[in-house]
Each structure stands twice: as C-alpha cells, then as structure tokens.
N, C-alpha and C positions, 0 to 999 in steps of 0.2 A: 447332713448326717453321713459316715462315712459308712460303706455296709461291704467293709474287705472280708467278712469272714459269714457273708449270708449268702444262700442260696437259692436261685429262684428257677423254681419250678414252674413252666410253662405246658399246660394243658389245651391243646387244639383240637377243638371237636369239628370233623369234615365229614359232610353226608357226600356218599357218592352215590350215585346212581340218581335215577330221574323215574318218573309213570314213564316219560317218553318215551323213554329207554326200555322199558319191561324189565328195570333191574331195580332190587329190592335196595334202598337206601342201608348204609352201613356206616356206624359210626366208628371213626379211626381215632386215637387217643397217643398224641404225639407228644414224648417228653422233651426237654432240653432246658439251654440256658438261656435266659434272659439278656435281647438279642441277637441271636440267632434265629432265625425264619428257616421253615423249610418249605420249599417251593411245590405245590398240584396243582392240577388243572384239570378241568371237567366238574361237571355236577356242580349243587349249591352247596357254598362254603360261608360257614361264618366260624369265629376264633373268639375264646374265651380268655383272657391271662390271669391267672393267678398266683401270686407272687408270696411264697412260703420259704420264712424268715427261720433259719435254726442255726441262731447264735449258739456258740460254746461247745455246738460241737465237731468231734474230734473229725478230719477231713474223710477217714478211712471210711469211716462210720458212715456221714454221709454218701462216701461211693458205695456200700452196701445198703441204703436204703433205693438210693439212686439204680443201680442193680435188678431190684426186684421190680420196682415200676417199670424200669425199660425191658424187662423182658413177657410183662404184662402186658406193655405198651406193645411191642415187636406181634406177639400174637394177635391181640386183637388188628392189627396192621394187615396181617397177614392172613388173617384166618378166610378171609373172600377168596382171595389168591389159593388159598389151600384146597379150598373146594374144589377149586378147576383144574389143580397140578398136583395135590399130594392126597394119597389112600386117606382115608379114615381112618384115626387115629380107637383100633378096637380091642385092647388090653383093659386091664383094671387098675395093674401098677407092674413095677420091677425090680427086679435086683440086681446090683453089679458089684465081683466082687476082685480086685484090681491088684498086682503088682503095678507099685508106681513110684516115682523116683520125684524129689524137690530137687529145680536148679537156684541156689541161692547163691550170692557172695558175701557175706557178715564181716563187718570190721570194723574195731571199735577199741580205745583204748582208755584204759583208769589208772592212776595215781594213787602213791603213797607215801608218805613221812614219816620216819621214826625217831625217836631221840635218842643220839648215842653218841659215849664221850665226850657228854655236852655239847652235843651239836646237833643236827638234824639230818640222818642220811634219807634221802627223796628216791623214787622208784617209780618208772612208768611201767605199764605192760600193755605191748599190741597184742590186739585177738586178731586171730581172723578164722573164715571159715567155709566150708563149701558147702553144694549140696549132700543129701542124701536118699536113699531107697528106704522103704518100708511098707505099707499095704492102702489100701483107698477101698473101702465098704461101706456100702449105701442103697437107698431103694427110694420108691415113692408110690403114690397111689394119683389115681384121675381125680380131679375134684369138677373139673367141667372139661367138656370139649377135649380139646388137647394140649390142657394146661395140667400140672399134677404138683402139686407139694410134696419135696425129695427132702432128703438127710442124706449128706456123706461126711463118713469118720475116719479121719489119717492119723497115720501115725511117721514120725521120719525122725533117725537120728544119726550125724554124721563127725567124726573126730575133728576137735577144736586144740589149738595149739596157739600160746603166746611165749613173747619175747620180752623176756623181764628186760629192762638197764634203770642205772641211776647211780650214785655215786655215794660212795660211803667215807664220814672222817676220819681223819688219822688219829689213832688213838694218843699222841705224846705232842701233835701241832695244831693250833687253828688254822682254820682255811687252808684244812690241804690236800682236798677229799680225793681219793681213789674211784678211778671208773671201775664200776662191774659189771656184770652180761651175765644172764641166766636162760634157758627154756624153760617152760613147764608146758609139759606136753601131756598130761593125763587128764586134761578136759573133754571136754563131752558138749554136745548142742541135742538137745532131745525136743520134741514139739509134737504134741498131739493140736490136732482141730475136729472140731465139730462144724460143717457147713448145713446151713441151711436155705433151701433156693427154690424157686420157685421156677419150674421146667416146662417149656411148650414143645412139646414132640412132634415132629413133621414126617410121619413114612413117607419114604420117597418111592419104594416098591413095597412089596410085601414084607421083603426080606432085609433092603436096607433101610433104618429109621437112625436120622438125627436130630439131637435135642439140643438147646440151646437152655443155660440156666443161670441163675445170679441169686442174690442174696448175702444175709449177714452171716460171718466166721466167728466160733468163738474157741480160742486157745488158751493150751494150760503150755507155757515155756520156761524150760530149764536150762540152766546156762552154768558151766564153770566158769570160777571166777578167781582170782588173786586173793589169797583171803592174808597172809603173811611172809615176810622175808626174814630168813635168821643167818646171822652174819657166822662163818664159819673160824674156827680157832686161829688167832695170831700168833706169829713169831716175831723177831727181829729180824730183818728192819722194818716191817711192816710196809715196805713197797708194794705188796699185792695183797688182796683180798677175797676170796670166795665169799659165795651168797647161795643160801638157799630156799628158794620159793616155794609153797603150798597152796595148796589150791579150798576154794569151798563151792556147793551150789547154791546157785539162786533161783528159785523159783516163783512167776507170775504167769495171772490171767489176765486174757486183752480181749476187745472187740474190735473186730475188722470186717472185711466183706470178701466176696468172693462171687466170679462170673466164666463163665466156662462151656463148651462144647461134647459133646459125645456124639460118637457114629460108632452104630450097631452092623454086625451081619447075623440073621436070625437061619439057625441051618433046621430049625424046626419051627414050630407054633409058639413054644415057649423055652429053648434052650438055644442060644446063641454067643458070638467073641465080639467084642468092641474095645475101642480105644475111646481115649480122651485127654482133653487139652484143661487146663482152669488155672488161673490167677487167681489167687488166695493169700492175703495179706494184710499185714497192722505194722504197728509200731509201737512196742513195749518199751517202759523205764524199770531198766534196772537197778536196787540198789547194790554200789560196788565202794569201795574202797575209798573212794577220792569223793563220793558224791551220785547222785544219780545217771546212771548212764543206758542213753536210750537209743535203741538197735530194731532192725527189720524184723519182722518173723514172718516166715510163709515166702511165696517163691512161685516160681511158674512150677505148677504140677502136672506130670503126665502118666498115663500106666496103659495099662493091657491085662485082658482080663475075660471072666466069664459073663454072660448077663442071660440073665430069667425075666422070663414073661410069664406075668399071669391073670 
C-alpha cells in the first residue's frame, strides 16, 4: 500500500531521573516523523510508536495540527529545565497589540477567450504582488503551568498589479491576429487571519519573557482579479488595436496553520514593548477567468508593539 500523503506521528515517552538519583521521574513527549529517532541518554527509557493516518488532508492543515502538538511537545520537554533556568511563569494571561508588516511574494497568472470577428481573441494576465503592513491583536490566558491558549487577529493589505497580453483578430482577415498589451493596475490583495495557538512562556528574568507558539490559521482572502477585456474603436487599416481590461474581486476562506515566537520587555508588573516573528500560511483556489487558480496566502509576519500583563 503506498501511504505518499499519510502522516505519522511518533510519540516517545522517556522517564528521566532515577530514586538513585533523588530526581523526580519526568515524562518527555517527543513528536516527529516516522523514521527519525531522537537520541538521550540517562534514566530508564522505553518508546511507544504510534502511527496516525490522515489521508485527504490538506498539507497546511497538517503542519498546523503538527504545530500545536510540537509546542505541547517542546514544553512538556522543557518544563524540568525550566525549573532550574527560567522564573515562574506568574501572570493570568496577556495582551499584545502590534504594528506588523507581511513579507509575501504572490504570482500567478489566468486566461481568457473571447469571440470576435469570428474568431477567438485569447488574453493572459500576470499578477503579481508584495508584502504589506497592517495591525497583529491578540491575547491569551494560562490554562496550566506555562502553557496558555492565545488568539491573534491580522489584518494586511498591499497593491497588486497585472499585465494583460494576448492577441486580437483582424476584423476583414482570418488568421491575422494583432498583439496587444494592457496594465491593470487597480487591484488590491487584502487578507484578514485569525490564528489560534497554543503558547508556552518561558521568563528568562522578571522583565524579559519569551513565548514560543503554533497552531491553526483561519483566513478570509481577497483578491483582484481580470474579470473582462473590451477591444477599443477601429479604423482603417486596422494595423493596431487597443484593449481595455477590468478588473473584479474574489473573495475565499482557507485553513492553514501558523508557528511563531514573541520576546517581551516588561518596564512594569503588567505594562511592557515586545516584538515578534510567525509563519502563517495556506493555499487558497481562486475562482478566475480561465479556471481555478490557486495562490499563497499569509507570509512571514513580524511587528512591534505594546504588551499587557495581567
């Protein structure tokens, strides 16, 4: 049986510590993929595998499920270690409320055919597009230890531009079509997310604490799009041709995931500035002109910003 599109999930449970030792046993909870070992030594060790099958679904998806266990995983790893090296984690939850900016690249092109003169004038148009800026707002609460259940909500939108061509027939000959070239440059790339993650917070002092999070994205994405070309007025000899393209939006929702970092500096008990890093991302199909056409969303995101303790 060929299993190209299943994922296996490997759970290793390692007791550390010994009576010998006078150190309390801890159980470590180590994800990966099937295959891969990871190597300790000391204390008694036995390993569990168990191999969790999820045909059909989409890759993203999987890395945000994958996401939320490894930073489950990461803590409970950690959490011995913490004892000896990081404060106590002793808030309730937080807020952080961010200028932040997506670095994206998007490029993607759709087709179109029209009938005219009895013939068929055809039309591509490249998109392409960059990052942008807009805001990152989110919080979370402790649910044990120094693990907390967060939400952040972005918002990013940045100018999109394509380059129509295609070739239009001669209104008095067969087969004798005319190149054309057009812009349309009043497109738009808008993208709201919803991330949801699951956060283990490590104070390193009092004043600095870094979190570590992941989980599933969910986005509402807007896209301009090529919606028609109208061939502009001829004369004789009809050597050349103008075109005029129009634009429409499209708009879908996706599911993807997202994993990411924050470092605080707390200049009081509960009023501090922090930055952050996160990967946040899918892959939405577009319906467009030629067919369905499917494109990136989300991007490496970063901001700066306020953050509350409480």
């Amino acid at each position: 049986m060929v299993r190209s599109r299943e994922m296996h999930i490997i759970t290793r449970f390692v007791a550390l510590g010994s009576p010998q030792s006078g150190r309390d046993a801890v159980l470590i909870f180590v994800v990966g993929w099937r295959g891969v070992s990871a190597p300790y030594a000391g204390g008694t060790a036995f390993r569990t595998e168990v191999d969790t099958y999820m045909q059909q679904t989409d890759k993203i998806t999987r890395a945000a499920i994958a996401a939320v266990v490894t930073v489950f995983a990461l803590g409970m790893t950690i959490a011995p270690v913490a004892e000896a090296q990081f404060l106590p984690w002793e808030d309730n939850g937080y807020v952080s409320i961010n200028y932040a900016y997506e670095s994206a690249d998007r490029a993607f092109a759709e087709s179109m055919t029209v009938p005219i003169y009895g013939e068929s004038a055809t039309y591509s148009a490249s998109h392409s597009s960059s990052g942008g800026g807009g805001f990152d707002v989110g919080g979370g609460v402790r649910v044990w230890s120094n693990l907390a259940a967060g939400v952040a909500v972005t918002s990013f939108s940045s100018a999109s531009a394509a380059t129509v061509s295609g070739t239009v027939p001669h209104p008095l000959f067969y087969n004798r079509p005319r190149a054309v070239a057009a812009d349309l440059t009043d497109l738009e790339y808008k993208e709201t997310g919803v991330h949801l993650h699951a956060v283990w917070v490590m104070p390193i002092t009092r004043k600095i604490i870094v979190s570590v999070a992941g989980g599933p994205s969910f986005f509402s994405v807007n896209q301009g799009l090529l919606s028609s070309v109208t061939v502009g007025q001829e004369t004789a000899p009809f050597s050349a041709v103008s075109v005029l393209p129009s634009s429409t939006q499209a708009s879908e929702l996706v599911v993807g995931g997202n994993v990411g970092v924050d470092v605080k500096y707390m200049f009081t008990e509960m009023l501090g500035g922090g930055v952050f890093v996160r990967w946040a991302g899918a892959s939405v199909d577009l319906p467009t002109t030629g067919g369905v056409q499917s494109i990136d969303v989300g991007g490496v995101q970063s901001g700066i910003g306020l953050r509350i303790a409480f």
